[in-house]
Every structure is written in structure tokens, then in C-alpha cells.
N, C-alpha and C positions, 0 to 999 in steps of 0.2 A: 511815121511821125509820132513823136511824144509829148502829148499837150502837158504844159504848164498848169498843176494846179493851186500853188500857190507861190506868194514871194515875197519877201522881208529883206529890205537895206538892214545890213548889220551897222555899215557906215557910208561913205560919201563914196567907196570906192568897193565896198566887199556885198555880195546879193549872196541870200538863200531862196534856191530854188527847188522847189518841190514839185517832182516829173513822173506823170504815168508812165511806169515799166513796168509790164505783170512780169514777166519774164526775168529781167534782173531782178525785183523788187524776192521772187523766189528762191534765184539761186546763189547769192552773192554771199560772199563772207568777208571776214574782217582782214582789210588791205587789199580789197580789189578796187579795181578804176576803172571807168567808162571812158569810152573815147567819144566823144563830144563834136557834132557840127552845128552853128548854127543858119546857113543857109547854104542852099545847092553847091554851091563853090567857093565854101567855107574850108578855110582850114580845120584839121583833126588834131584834136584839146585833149590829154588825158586828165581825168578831174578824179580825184577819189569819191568814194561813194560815202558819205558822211551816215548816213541811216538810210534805213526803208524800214518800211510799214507791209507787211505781207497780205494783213487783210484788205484795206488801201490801193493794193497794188501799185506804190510810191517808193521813188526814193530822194534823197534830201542833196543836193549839191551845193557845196558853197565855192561861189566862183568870187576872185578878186581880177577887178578890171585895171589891167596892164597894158594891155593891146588893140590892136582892130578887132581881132577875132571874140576876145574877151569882152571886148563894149558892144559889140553887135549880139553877144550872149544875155551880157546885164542889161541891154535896150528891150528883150523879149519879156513881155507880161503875161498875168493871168490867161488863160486860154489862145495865147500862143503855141507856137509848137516846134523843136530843136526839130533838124531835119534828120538827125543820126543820134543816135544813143546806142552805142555798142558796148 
């Protein structure tokens, strides 16, 4: 599981979410994407990786809520936690 630690409405429909990943937060480069669950028998979301923070061990996702799967994404707060980040 990958707790939530931070998160900002961009707008009424767009969240930035910032997720412990030591691991991606390491190895990722520019145009890679996580595939995203947010609960047991959640659909799998590819989301680009907007930033990480290496020291942090963070990365930054900005998800726009579109769907079920997306609004039960942008429903998850501070010390929540996505059940899959691959």
C-alpha cells in the first residue's frame, strides 16, 4: 500500500496527489506511468508520473475525476492509501 501524503484541488474536478513510492520515486524517468488501483477490486488507471522527490521518497500524480474509478481515487485523503501503484 502507498500512503497519501499530500493533496491539492487544482479544481472542482483535477486533485494533486502526492504518494510514498521509495521505489518508483528511484527509478522512474521522464514519460513513465504508474498503473494505479484505488481499492481491492478497483479498476487499473495508468496515470503519468508528474514529479518525484528521491529524497522524499514521493511522487506527484495529478488525477482528473472522470469516472468511478477516478472519483473513488480523488475521494482518498491525506494518510490514505492507493492499494496498487505499479
Amino acid at each position: 500500500m502507498n500512503r497519501i501524503v499530500e493533496k491539492e484541488h487544482f479544481s472542482q474536478n483535477v486533485v494533486k496527489l502526492v504518494v510514498e513510492a521509495p521505489a518508483i520515486a528511484r527509478s522512474r524517468r521522464p514519460g513513465h506511468f504508474v498503473i494505479v488501483r484505488a481499492c481491492e477490486h478497483g479498476e487499473r488507471i495508468p496515470l503519468t508520473i508528474a514529479d518525484a522527490d528521491v529524497a522524499a521518497v514521493t511522487v506527484t500524480l495529478v488525477v482528473q475525476n472522470v469516472g468511478v474509478s477516478t472519483a473513488k481515487i480523488c475521494a482518498l485523503e491525506v494518510g490514505d492509501s492507493l492499494t496498487d501503484l505499479v
